[in-house]
py3Dmol code that shows the C-alpha trace and the ligand (Angstrom):
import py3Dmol

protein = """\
ATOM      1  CA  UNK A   1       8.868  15.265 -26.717  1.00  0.00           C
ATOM      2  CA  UNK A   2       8.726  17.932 -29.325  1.00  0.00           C
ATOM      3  CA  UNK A   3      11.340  18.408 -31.811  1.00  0.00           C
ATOM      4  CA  UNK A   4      13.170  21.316 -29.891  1.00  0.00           C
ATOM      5  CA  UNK A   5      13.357  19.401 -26.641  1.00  0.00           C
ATOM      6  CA  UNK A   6      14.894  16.190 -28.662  1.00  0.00           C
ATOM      7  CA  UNK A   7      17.859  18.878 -30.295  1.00  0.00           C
ATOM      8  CA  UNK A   8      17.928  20.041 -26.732  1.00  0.00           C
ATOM      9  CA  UNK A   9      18.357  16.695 -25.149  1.00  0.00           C
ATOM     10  CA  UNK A  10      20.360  15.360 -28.298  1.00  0.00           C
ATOM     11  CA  UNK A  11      23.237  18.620 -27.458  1.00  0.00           C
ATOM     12  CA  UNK A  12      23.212  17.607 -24.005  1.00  0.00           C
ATOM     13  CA  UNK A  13      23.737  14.100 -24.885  1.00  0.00           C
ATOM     14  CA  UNK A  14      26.582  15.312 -26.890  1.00  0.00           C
ATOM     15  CA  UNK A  15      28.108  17.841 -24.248  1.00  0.00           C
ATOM     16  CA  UNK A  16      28.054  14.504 -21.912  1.00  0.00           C
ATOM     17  CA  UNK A  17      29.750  12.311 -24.526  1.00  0.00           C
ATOM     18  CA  UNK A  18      31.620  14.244 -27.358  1.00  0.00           C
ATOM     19  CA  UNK A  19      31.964  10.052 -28.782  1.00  0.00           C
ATOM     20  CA  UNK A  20      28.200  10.931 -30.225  1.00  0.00           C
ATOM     21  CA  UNK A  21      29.041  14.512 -32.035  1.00  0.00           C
ATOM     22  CA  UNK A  22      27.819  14.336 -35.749  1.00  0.00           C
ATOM     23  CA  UNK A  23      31.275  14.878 -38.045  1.00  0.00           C
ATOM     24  CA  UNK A  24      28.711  16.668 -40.291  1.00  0.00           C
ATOM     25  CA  UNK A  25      24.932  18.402 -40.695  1.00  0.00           C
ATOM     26  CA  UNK A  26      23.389  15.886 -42.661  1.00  0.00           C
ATOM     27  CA  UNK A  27      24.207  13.387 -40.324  1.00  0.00           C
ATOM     28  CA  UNK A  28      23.210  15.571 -37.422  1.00  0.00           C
ATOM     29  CA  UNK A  29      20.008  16.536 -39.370  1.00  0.00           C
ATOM     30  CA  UNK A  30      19.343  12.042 -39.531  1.00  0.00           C
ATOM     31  CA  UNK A  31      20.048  11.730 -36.024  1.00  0.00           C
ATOM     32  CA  UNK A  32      18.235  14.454 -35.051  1.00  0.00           C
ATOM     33  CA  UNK A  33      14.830  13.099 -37.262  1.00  0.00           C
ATOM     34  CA  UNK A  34      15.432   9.337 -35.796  1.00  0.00           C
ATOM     35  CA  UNK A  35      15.074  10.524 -32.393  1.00  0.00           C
ATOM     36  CA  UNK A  36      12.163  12.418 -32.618  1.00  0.00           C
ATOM     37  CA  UNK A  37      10.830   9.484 -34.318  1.00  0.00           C
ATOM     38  CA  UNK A  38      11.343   7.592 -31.751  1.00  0.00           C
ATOM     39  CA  UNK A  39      10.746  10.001 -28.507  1.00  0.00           C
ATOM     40  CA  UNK A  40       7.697  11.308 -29.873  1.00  0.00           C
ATOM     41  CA  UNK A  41       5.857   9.537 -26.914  1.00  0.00           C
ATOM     42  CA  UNK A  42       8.444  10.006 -24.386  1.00  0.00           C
ATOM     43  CA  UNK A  43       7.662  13.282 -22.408  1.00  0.00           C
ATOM     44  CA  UNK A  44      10.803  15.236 -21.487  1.00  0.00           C
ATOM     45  CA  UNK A  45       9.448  15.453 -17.367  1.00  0.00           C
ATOM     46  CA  UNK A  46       7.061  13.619 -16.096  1.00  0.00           C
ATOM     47  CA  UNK A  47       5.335  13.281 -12.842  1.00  0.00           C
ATOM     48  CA  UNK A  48       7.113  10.324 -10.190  1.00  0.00           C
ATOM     49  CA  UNK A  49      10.733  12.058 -11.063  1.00  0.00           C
ATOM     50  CA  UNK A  50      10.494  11.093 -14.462  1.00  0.00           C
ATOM     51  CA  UNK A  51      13.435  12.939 -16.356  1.00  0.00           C
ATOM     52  CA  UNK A  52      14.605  12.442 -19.752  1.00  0.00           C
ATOM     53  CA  UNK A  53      17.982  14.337 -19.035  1.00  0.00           C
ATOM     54  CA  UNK A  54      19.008  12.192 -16.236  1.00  0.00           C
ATOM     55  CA  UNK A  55      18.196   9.376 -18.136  1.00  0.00           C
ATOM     56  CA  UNK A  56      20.780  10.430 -20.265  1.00  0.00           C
ATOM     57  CA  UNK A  57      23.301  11.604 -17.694  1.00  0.00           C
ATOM     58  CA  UNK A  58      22.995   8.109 -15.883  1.00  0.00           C
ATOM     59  CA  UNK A  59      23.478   6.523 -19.065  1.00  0.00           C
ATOM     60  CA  UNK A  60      26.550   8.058 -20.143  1.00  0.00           C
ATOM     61  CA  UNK A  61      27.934   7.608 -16.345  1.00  0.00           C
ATOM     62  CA  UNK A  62      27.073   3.698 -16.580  1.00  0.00           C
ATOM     63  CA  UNK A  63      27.381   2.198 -19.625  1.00  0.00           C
ATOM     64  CA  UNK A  64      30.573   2.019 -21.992  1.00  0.00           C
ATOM     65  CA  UNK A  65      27.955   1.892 -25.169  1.00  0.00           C
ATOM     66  CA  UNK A  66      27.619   5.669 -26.555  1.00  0.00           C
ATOM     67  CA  UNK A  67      23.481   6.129 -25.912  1.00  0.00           C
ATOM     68  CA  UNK A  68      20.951   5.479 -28.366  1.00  0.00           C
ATOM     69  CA  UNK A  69      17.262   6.982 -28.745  1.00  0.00           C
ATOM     70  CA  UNK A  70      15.832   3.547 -27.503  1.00  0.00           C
ATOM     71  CA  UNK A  71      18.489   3.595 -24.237  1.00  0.00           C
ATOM     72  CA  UNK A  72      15.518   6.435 -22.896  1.00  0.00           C
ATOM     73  CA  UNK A  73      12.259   5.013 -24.564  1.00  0.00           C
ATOM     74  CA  UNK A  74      12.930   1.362 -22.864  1.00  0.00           C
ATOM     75  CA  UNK A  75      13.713   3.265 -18.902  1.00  0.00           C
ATOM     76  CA  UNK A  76      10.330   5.413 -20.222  1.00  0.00           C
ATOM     77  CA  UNK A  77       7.963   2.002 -20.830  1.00  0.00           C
ATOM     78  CA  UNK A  78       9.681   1.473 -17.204  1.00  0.00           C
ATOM     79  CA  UNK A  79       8.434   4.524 -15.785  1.00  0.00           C
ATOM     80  CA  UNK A  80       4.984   4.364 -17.578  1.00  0.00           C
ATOM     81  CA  UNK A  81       4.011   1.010 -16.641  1.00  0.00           C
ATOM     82  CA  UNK A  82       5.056   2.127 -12.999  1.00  0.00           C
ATOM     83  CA  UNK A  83       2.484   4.535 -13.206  1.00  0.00           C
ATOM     84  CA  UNK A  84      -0.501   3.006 -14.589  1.00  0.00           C
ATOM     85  CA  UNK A  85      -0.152   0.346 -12.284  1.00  0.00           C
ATOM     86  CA  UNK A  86      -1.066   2.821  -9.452  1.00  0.00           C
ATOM     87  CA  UNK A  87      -3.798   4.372 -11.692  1.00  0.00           C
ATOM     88  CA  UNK A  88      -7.028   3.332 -10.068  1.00  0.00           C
ATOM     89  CA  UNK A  89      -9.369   4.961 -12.487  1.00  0.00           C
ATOM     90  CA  UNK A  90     -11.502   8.281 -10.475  1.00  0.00           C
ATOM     91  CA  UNK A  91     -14.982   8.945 -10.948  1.00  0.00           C
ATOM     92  CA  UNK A  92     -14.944  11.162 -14.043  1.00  0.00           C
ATOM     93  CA  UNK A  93     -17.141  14.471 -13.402  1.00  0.00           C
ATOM     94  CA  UNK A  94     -19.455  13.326 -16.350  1.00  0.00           C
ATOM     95  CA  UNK A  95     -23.318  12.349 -16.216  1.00  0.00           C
ATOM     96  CA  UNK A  96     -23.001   7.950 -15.295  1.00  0.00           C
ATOM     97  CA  UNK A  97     -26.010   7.443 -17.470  1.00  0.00           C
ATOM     98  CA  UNK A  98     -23.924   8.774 -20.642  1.00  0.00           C
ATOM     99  CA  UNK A  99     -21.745   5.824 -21.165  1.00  0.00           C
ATOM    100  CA  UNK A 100     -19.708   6.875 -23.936  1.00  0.00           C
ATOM    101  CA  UNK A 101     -19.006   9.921 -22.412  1.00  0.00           C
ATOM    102  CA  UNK A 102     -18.047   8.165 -19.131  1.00  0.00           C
ATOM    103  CA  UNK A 103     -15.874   5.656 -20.939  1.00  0.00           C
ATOM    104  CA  UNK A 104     -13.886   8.860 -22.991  1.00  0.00           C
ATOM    105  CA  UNK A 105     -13.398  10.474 -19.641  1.00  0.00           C
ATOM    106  CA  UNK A 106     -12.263   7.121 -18.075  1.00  0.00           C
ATOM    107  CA  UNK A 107      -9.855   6.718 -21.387  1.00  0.00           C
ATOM    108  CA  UNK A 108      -8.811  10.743 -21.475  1.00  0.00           C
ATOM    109  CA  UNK A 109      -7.679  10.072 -17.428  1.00  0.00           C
ATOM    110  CA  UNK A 110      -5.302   7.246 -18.590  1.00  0.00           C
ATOM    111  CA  UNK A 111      -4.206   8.749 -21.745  1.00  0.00           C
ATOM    112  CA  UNK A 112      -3.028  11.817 -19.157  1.00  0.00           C
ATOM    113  CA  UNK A 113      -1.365   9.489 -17.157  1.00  0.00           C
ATOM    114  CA  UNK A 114       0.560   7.437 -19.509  1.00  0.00           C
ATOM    115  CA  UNK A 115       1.927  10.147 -21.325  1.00  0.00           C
ATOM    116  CA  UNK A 116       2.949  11.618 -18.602  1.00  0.00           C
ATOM    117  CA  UNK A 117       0.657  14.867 -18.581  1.00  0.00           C
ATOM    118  CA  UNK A 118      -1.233  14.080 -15.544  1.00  0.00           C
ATOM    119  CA  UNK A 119       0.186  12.451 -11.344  1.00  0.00           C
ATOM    120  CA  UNK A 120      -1.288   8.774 -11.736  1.00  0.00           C
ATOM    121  CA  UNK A 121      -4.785   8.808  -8.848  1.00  0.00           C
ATOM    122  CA  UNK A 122      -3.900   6.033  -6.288  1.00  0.00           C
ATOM    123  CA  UNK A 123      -6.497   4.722  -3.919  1.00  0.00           C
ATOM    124  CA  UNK A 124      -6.392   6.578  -0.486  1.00  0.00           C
ATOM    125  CA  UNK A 125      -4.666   5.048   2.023  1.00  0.00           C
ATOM    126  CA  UNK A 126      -5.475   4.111   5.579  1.00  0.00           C
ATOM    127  CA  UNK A 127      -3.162   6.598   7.484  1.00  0.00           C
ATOM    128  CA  UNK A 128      -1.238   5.507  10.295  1.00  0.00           C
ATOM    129  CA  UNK A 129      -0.973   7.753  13.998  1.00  0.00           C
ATOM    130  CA  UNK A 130      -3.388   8.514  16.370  1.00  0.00           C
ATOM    131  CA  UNK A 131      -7.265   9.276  15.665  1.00  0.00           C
ATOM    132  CA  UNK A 132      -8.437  12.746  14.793  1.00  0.00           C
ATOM    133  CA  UNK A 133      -8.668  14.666  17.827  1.00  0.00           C
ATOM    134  CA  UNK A 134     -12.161  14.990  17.619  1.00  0.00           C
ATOM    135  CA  UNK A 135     -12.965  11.227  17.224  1.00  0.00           C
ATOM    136  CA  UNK A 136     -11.023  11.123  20.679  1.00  0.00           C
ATOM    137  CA  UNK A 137     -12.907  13.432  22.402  1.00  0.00           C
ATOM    138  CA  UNK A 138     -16.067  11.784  21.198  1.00  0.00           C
ATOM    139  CA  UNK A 139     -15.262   8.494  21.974  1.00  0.00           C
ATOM    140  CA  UNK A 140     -14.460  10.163  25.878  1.00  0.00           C
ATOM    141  CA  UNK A 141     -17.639  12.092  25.872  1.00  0.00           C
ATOM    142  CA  UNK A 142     -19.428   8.303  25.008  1.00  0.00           C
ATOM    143  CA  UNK A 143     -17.092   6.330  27.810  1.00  0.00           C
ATOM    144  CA  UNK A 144     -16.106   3.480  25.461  1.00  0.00           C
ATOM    145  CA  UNK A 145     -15.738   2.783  21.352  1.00  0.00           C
ATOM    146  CA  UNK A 146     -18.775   0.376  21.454  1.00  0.00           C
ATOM    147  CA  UNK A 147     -21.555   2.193  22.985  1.00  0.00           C
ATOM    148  CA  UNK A 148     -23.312   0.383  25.722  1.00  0.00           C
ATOM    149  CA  UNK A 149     -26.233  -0.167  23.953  1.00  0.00           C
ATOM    150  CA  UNK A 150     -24.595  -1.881  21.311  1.00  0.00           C
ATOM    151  CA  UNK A 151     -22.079  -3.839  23.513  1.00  0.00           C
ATOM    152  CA  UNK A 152     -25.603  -5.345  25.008  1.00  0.00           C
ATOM    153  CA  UNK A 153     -26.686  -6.419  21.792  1.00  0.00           C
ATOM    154  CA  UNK A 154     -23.573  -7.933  20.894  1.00  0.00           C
ATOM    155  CA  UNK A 155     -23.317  -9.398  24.058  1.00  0.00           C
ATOM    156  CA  UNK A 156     -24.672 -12.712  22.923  1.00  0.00           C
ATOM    157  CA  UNK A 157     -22.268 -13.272  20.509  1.00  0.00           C
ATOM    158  CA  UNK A 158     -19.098 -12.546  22.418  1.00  0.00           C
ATOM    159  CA  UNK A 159     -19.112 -15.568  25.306  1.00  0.00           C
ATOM    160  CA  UNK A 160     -15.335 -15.005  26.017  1.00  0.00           C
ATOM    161  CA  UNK A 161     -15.988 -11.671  26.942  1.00  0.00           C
ATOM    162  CA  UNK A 162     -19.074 -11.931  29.058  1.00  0.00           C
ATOM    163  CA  UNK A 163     -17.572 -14.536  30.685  1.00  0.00           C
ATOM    164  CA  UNK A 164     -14.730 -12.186  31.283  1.00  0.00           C
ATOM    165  CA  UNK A 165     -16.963  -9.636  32.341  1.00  0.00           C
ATOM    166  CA  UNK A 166     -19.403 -12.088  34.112  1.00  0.00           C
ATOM    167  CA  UNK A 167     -15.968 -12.919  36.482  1.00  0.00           C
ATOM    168  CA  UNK A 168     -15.298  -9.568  37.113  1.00  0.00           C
ATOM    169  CA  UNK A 169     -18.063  -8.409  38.526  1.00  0.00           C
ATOM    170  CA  UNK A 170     -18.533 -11.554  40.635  1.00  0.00           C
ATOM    171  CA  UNK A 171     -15.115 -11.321  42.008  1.00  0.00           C
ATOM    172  CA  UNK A 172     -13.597 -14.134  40.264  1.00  0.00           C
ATOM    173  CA  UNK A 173     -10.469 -14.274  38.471  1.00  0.00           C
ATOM    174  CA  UNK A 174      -9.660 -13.489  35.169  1.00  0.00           C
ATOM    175  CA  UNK A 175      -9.049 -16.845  33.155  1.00  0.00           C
ATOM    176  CA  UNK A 176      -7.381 -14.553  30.096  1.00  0.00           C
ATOM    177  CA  UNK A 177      -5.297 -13.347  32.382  1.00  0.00           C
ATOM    178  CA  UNK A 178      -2.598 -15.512  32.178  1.00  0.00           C
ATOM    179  CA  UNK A 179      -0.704 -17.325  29.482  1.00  0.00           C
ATOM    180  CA  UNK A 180      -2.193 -20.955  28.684  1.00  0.00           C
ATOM    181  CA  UNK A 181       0.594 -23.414  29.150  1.00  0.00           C
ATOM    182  CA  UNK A 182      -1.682 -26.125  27.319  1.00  0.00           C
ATOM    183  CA  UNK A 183      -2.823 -24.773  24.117  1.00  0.00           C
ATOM    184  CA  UNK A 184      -0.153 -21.502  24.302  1.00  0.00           C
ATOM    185  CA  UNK A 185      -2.889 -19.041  24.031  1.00  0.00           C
ATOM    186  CA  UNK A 186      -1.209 -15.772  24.930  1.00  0.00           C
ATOM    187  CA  UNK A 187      -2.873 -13.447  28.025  1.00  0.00           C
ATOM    188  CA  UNK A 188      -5.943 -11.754  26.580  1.00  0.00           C
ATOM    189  CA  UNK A 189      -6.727 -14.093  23.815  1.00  0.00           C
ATOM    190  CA  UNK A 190      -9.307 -17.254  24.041  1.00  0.00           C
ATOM    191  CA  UNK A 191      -7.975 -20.930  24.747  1.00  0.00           C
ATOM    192  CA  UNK A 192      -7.493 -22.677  21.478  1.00  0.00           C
ATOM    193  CA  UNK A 193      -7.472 -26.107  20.042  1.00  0.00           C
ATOM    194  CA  UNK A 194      -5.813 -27.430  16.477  1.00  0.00           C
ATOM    195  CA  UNK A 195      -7.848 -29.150  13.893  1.00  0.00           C
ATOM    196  CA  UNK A 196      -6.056 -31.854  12.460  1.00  0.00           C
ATOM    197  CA  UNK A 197      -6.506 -32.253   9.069  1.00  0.00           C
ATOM    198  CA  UNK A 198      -4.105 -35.510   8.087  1.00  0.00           C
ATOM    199  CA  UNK A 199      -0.348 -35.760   7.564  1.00  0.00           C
ATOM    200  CA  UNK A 200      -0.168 -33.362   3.700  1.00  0.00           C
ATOM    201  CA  UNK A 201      -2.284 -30.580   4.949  1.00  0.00           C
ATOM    202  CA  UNK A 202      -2.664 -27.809   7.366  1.00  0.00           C
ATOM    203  CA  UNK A 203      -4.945 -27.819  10.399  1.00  0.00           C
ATOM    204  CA  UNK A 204      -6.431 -24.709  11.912  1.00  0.00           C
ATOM    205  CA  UNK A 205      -7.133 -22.581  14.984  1.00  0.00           C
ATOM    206  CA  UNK A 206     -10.591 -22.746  16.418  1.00  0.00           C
ATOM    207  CA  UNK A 207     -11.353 -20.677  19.717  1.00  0.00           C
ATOM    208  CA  UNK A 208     -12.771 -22.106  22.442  1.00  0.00           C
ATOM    209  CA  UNK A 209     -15.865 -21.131  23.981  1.00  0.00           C
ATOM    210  CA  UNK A 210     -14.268 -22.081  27.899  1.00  0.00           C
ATOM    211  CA  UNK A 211     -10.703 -22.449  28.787  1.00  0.00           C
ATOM    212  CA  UNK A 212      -8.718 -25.156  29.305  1.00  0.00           C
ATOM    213  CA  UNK A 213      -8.679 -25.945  33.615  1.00  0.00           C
ATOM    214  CA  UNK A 214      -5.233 -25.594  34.227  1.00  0.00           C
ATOM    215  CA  UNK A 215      -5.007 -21.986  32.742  1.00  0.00           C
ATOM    216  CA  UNK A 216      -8.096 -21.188  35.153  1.00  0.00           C
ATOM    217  CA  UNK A 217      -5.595 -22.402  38.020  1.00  0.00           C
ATOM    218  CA  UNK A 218      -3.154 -21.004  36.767  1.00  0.00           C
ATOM    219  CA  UNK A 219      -5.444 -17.679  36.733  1.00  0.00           C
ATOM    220  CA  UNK A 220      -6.608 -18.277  40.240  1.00  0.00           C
ATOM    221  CA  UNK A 221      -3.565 -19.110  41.539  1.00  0.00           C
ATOM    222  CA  UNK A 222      -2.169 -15.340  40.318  1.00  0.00           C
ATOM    223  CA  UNK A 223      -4.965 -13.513  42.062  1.00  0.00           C
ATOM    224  CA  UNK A 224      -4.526 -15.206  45.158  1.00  0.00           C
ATOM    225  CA  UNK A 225      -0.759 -14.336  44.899  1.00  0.00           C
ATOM    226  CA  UNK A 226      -1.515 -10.773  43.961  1.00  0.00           C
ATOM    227  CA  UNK A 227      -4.170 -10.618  47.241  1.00  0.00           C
ATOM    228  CA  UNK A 228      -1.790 -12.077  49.713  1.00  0.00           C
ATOM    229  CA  UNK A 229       0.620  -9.688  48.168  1.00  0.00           C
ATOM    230  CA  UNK A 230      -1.501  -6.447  48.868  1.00  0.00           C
TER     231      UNK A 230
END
"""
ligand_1 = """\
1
ZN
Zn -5.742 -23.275 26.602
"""
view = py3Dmol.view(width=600, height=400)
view.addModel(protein, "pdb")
view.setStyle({"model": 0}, {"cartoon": {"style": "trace"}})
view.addModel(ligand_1, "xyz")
view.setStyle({"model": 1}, {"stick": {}})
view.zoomTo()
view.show()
């Protein structure tokens, strides 16, 4: 802050809380220098909502202490940390091969950031919602998300499937179909079976290449109520 926005801040401080008024100049001139000793690295606004005046006003609404200059810098080292932590550091426009110049951009970017003159740069984030229209109409103009093509070259490498595919086009029933009761497997997902790795430590999942027999039954047994059904 520069000295003019410290006396500003200092006669709001004083509006808020006439406990702080200086009985006299010199003492207001004291106060006055101490806090712009001590807010010389505390911007008055800074990106995030960052606002030395409502520091103040919160202060004076909260606490039965009468504020001091280090009752904003401490909320400040807060706010500052806050925002380095989602600094991530963007490709400075400077030539990669010139790698003092790369590392003074790289500093000048925090600098901006920690002072408060520049919006911390967070990594992008994977957005949420449905795919860009034109993604969808692509992926209707190919029939499927995994061209056929590729799904053949895959093929080797996803059993389950092909087994799931192999039954459908023989007219068998779907063995994902259906819950396991055995292993719990929920519908959809491949039978499973628990690796046990002694009494102190966790076992794991491994998928099964087949399923177990009585969730094939238990498949079977659906179909065959579904066809009598229809
Ligand atoms: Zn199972």
């Amino acid at each position: 802050m520069m000295p003019n926005e410290v006396a500003a801040l200092l006669a709001y401080v004083a509006e808020l809380d006439p406990r702080t008024a200086n009985s006299n100049q010199a003492e207001a001139a004291e106060q006055l220098r101490r806090w712009c000793e001590l807010l010389r690295d505390v911007p008055a606004i800074a990106p995030d909502g960052w606002d030395a005046a409502a520091v103040v006003r919160r202060h004076v609404a909260e606490s039965p202490f009468p504020i001091l200059a280090v009752d904003v810098t401490r909320p400040w080292a807060a706010h500052r940390r806050a925002l380095l932590a989602r600094h991530t550091d963007p490709t400075p426009a400077v030539d990669p091969d010139d790698v003092a110049g790369w590392q003074a951009a790289i500093r000048a970017q925090r600098d901006a950031v920690a002072t408060g003159q520049a919006a911390p740069t967070a990594s992008r984030e994977v957005t949420s919602g449905d795919p860009h229209p034109a993604i969808v109409a692509r992926i209707a103009a190919a029939g499927s998300p995994v061209p056929a093509e590729a799904a053949d070259a895959l093929r080797p490498y996803r059993p389950a499937k092909a087994a799931r595919e192999a039954a459908s086009e023989q007219g068998r029933s779907d063995d994902l179909s259906v819950a396991c009761t055995w292993c719990r497997a929920p519908v959809g997902e491949q039978c499973r079976r628990r690796t046990n790795r002694g009494p102190n430590r966790a076992g794991s999942w491994h998928r099964r290449a087949t399923v177990h027999p009585s969730r094939r039954e238990a498949a079977q047994a659906r179909r065959d109520r579904q066809e009598s059904a229809a």
